[in-house]
NUDOKOL-51227 format. One record per residue (C-alpha): residue in one letter; x, y, z. Coordinates in steps of 0.02 Angstrom, whole numbers, plus 50000, padded with zeros to 5 digits. Example, Ala and Ser with C-alpha at 12.3 -4.5 7.8 and 13.67 -1.06 7.14 Angstrom:
BEGIN
a506154977550390
s506844994750357
//
This chain:
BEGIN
x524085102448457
x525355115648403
x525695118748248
x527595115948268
x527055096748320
x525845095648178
x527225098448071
x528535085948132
x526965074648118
x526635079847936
x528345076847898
x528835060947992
x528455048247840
x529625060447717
x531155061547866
x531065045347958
x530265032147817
x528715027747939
x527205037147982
x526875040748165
x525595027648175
x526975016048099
x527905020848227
x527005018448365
x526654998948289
x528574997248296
x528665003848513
x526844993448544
x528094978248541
x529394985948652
x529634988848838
x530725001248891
x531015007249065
x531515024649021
x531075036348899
x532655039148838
x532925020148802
x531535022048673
x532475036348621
x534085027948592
x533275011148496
x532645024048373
x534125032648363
x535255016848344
x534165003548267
x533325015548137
x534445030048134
x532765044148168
x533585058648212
x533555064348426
x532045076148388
x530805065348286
x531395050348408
x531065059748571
x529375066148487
x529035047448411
x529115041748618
x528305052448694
x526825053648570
x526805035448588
x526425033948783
x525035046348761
x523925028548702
x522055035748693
x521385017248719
x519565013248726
x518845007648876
x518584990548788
x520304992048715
x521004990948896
x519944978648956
x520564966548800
x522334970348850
x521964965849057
x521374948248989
x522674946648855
x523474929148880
x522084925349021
x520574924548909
x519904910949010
x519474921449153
x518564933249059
x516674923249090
x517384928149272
x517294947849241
x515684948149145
x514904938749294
x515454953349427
x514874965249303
x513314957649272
x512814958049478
x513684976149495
x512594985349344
x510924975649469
x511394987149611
x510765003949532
x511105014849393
x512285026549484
x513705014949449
x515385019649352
x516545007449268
x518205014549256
x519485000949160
x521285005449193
x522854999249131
x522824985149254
x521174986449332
x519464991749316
x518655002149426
x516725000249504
x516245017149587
x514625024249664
x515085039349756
x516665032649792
x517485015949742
x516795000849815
x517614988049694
x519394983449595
x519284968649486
x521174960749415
x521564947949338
x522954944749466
x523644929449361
x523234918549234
x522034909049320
x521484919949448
x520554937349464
x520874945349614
x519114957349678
x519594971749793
x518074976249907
x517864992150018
x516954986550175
x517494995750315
x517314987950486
x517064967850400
x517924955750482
x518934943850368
x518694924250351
x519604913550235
x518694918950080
x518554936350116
x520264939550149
x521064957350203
x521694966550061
x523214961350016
x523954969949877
x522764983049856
x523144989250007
x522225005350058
x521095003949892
x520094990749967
x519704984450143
x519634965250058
x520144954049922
x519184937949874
x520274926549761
x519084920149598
x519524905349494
x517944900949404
x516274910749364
x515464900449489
x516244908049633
x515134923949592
x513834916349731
x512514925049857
x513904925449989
x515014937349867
x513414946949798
x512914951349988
x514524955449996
x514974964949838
x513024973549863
x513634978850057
x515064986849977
x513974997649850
x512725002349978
x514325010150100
x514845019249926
x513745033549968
//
């Protein structure tokens, strides 16, 4: 970090009343479109000055989150289909040990080589898994891809932990083994 930054940091609490940690509490429960929205609520609602409010922003977006920490947020509000993503994990980490799990913002990623699987909590009562199986027909549970377009080849709609059967573990475990 420069030391120019560092300073404005160092001196946020003394010129603007909140620490930058404070401040970022006070954006984590706002949405704004734009950047210079944020900027302008500052300005306005707690009269920071253009440069610490621009800095306050943009510092903000720069979230280092946790892996877990973005998971938590995914099933934020959908907690009940969390039993749901444990189970896919649980088959995925049988397939070998040259797995990745990559959570996202919205997603979390299962990779070999290359990605093979997208798991989403689509809604509140649904997780949507993305599968990469080139050349698979579709039926009415392994639908085409839907919104994940060219990320996966399929999406299988999940509802309930159950639904991780042998007919989505074949399938989840053809996906891996075309990873390479």
């Amino acid at each position: 970090m420069d030391k120019a930054l560092q300073t404005m940091i160092d001196n946020m609490p003394e010129k603007t009343g909140k620490s930058l940690s404070e401040w970022k509490s006070v954006l984590k429960s706002k949405s704004f479109a734009k950047h210079s929205e944020g900027v302008n609520f500052l300005k306005k609602e707690y009269g920071v000055t253009h440069g610490f409010a621009n800095t306050i922003v943009t510092l903000s977006k720069e979230e280092n989150n946790s892996p877990t920490d973005l998971v938590l947020q995914q099933y934020k509000g959908k907690e009940s289909l969390t039993p749901i993503y444990e189970a896919l994990l649980k088959v995925v980490k049988t397939f070998g040990n040259d797995i990745t799990i990559t959570p996202k913002k919205t997603t979390v990623s299962i990779i070999r080589k290359k990605q093979f699987a997208l798991i989403k909590p689509a809604t509140k009562t649904r997780i949507d898994l993305g599968l990469k199986i080139k050349d698979k027909p579709t039926t009415d549970r392994l639908e085409s891809s839907g919104p994940f377009g060219s990320m996966c080849t399929h999406r299988v709609q999940l509802t309930e932990a159950n639904q991780v059967d042998d007919e989505l573990i074949t399938w989840m475990k053809e996906a891996y083994e075309k990873a390479e």
